[in-house]
N, C-alpha and C positions, 0 to 999 in steps of 0.2 A: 753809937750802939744800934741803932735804928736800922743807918747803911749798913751794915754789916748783916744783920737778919736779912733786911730783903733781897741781898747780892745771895747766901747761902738759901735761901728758897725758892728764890728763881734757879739755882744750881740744880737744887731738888727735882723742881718738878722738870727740868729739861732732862736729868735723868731719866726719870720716870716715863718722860715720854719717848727720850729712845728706845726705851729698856720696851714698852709695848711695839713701839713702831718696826722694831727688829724683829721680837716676837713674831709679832703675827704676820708681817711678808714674806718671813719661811713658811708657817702653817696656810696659808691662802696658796703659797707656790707649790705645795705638796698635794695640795688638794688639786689645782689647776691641772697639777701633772696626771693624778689618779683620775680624774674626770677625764683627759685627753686619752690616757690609756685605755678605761671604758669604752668610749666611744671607738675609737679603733677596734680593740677583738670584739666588740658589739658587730662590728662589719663583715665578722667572718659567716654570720648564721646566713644561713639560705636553705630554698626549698627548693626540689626539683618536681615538676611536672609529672601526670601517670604518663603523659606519651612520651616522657625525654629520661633522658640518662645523661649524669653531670660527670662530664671529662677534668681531674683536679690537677695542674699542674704545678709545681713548687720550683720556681726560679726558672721558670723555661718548660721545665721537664715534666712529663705526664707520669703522677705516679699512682693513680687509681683510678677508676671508673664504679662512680655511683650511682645507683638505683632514685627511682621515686621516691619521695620522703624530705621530713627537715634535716639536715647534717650540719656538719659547722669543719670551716676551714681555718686556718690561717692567714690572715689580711693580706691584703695590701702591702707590700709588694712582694712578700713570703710567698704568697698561694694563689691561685686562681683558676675560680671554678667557668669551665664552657660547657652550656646547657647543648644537650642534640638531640630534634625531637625523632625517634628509630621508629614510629609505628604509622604516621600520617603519611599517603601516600602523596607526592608533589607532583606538580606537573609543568613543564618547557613547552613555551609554543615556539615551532617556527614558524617561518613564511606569514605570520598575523599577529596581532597583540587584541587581547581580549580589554574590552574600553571599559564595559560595564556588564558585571554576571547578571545570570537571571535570576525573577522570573523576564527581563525584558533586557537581552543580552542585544549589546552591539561589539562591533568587531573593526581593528584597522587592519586593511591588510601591508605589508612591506615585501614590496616588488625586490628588494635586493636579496630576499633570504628564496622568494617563494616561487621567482623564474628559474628554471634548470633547462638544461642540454640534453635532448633525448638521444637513443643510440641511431635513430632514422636521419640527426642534425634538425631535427626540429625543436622548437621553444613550448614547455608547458610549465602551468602554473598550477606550485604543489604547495598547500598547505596541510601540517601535520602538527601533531603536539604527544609527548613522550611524556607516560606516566612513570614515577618510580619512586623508591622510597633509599631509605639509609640502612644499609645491613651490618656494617660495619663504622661505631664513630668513630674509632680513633684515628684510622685510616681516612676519611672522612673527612676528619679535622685538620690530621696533621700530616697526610700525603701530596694535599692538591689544594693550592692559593684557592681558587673561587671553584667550586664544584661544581655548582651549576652551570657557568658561562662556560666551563669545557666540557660538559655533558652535551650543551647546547651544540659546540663545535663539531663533537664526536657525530653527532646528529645528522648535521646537517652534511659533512663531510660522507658520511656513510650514505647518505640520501643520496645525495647527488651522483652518486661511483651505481648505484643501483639503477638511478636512472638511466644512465650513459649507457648501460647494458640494453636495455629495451625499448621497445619501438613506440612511438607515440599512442596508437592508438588501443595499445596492450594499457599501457599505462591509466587510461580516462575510461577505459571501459572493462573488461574483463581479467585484470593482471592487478587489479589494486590489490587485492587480498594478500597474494605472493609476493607483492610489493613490499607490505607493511610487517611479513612473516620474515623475510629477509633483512630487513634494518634491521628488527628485532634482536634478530639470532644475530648479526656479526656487531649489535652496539654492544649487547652484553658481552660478548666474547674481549670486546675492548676496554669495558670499565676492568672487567677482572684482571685484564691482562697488567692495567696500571695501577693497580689495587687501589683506586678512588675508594671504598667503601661505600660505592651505589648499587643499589641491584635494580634492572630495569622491570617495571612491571607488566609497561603494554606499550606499545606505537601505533596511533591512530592516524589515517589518513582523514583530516577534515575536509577536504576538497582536491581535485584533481582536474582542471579546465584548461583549455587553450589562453592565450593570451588576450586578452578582451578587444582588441585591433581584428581579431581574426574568429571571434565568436560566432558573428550573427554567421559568418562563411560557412564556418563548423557544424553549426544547427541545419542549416540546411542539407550537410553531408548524411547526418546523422538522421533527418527524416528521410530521407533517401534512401538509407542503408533501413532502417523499420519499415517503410513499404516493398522492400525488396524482399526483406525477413516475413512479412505479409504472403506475398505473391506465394513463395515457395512452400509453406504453412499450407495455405490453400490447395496449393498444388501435390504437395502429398498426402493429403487426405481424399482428394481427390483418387489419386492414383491407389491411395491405400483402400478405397472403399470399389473403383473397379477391378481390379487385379485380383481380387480374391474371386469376381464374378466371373473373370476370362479362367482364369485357373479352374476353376469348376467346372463352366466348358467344359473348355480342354479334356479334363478327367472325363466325362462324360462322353464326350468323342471318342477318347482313346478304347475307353472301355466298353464301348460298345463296337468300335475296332476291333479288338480285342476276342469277344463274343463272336463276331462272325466268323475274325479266322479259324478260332475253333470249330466253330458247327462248320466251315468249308471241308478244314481241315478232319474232322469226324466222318464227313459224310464221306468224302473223297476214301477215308481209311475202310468206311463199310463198304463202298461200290467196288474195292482191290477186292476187300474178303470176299464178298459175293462173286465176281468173276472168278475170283479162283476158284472156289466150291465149282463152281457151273465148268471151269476148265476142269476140274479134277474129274467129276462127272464123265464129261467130254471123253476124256483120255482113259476112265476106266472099261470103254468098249457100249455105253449108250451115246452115241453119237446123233443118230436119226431124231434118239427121242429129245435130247437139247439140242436139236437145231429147231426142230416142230415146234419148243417150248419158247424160245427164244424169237421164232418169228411171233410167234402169237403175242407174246409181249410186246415184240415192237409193232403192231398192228392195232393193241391195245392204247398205245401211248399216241401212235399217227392218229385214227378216230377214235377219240374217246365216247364221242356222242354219237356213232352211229351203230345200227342196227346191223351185227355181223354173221355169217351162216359159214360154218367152217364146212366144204364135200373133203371127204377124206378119200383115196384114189382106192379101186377095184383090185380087184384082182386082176385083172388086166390091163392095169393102168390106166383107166380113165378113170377122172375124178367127175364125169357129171353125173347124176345119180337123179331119177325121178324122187324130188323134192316134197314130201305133204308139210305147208307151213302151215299148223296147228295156230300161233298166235295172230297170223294173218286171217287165219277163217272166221277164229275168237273173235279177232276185231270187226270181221264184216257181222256176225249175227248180232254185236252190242249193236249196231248201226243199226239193221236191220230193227230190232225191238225197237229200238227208241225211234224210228222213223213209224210203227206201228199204233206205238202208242199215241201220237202226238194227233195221227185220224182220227 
């Protein structure tokens, strides 16, 4: 009887104990399940950035774009959110790489990007760096494997077709501007044309120098060319400060030129009038009396200074005539007196 109890109660409690152990390795596996399931759509919450917009793709494919804020997607391997920041402007360097920003910036430069071929066949060293942003992400995202390293390309390729245009010395010194205006305009023309979803914002020329083999050669060209720019400086200030004074001159010459031929030209016009009144005279039948008038002027002009006594002819044609000179006698009695008084 004994055996018999303790064989059915060890029956018992082996029941007993499956009857739990089955129990609750389902309930622990439902749980295990519900906690894994958690945790996965736990993985869909996400936040996007104020300067980005979250591109959401489902199995591949882009089927929204969302704004700044928390959203929530569908996990792993359902959904998948790609952040794009549209408002920060980026920036590509070529020909240099920036080592350490400022305040105490250093710089490497890379001779393979930043030597070019000018259109004279000379060698110059151009370093530039392209600012731009993201205008479009989708395009952005899903047009172009790596955007930047063919921005970068676009770049450099466009650079270099620029410079092969112009001449060296255009280039390092007066032609940078139009230089950097022209990348400009035909890099944008080419992001749009392959609809990267870049827009460019600026192309900055950071340097433009000869190759450093031929530098110090260069500097000397170049003081060369500034004391020549010198000399001529000098020289038309020069010229600009006498030329107004010969000019003036001149005017002053001319116009006193000028002046006389008129007054010749005047006088010459009165001495015709006068002749002809004195011919008109002449020819109206007083002949004697302008010829009489006329000597006597010109007797007036031969001695001016001297003491003149016109005889007019007789009746019988002599002109000597017992003469009383009244201012000859005048002048012996002044004598006279003044010779009297002086006894």
């Amino acid at each position: 009887m004994n055996e018999e109890f303790d064989v059915s109660d060890q029956d018992n409690i082996e029941k007993i104990k499956n009857f739990f152990r089955d129990y609750f390795s389902k309930t622990a596996l439902w749980i295990i399940l519900l906690v894994l399931f958690a945790l996965w759509a736990g993985q869909g919450i996400y936040s996007i950035d104020a300067p980005e917009v979250g591109l959401v793709k489902r199995f591949g494919k882009h089927v929204k774009t969302v704004g700044p804020g928390l959203h929530y997607h569908l996990p792993s391997p359902i959904e998948k959110v790609i952040p794009v920041d549209v408002k920060s402007i980026r920036k590509i360097e070529v020909g240099y790489t920036t080592v350490s920003p400022p305040p105490n910036p250093r710089y490497r430069s890379n001779k393979e990007e930043a030597l070019m071929l000018t259109g004279d066949n000379n060698i110059v060293h151009i370093e530039f760096a392209i600012q731009y942003k993201i205008q479009n992400p989708e395009n952005f995202a899903f047009n172009v494997i790596n955007g930047e390293a063919l921005l970068k390309e676009m770049a450099e390729a466009i650079m270099r077709e620029e410079i092969a245009k112009k001449e060296f010395t255009s280039i390092i010194t007066t032609g940078r501007g139009e230089l950097a205006q022209n990348v400009y305009e035909d890099l944008q023309k080419l992001v749009k044309t392959y609809d990267t979803g870049m827009m460019v914002e600026n192309v900055k020329l950071q340097d433009a120098n000869p190759p450093e083999p031929v530098t110090a050669a260069f500097d000397d060209v170049n003081s060369a060319k500034e004391d020549r720019e010198t000399y001529i400086n000098k020289a038309e200030a020069y010229a600009n400060e006498v030329i107004p004074q010969a000019e003036g001159k001149a005017s002053q010459i001319t116009n006193k030129a000028a002046a006389y031929k008129q007054g010749k030209i005047a006088g010459a016009q009165g001495d015709v009038a006068k002749f002809k009144n004195v011919l008109s005279e002449y020819q109206t039948g007083s002949k004697e009396i302008t010829r009489t008038r006329l000597y006597i002027e010109a007797m007036e002009e031969i001695l001016p200074n001297t003491d003149k006594i016109i005889l007019p002819k007789d009746s019988s044609g002599s002109s000597v005539l017992k003469l009383l000179d009244l201012n000859k006698m005048s002048n012996q009695t002044e004598s006279t007196s003044s010779s009297g008084g002086e006894k």
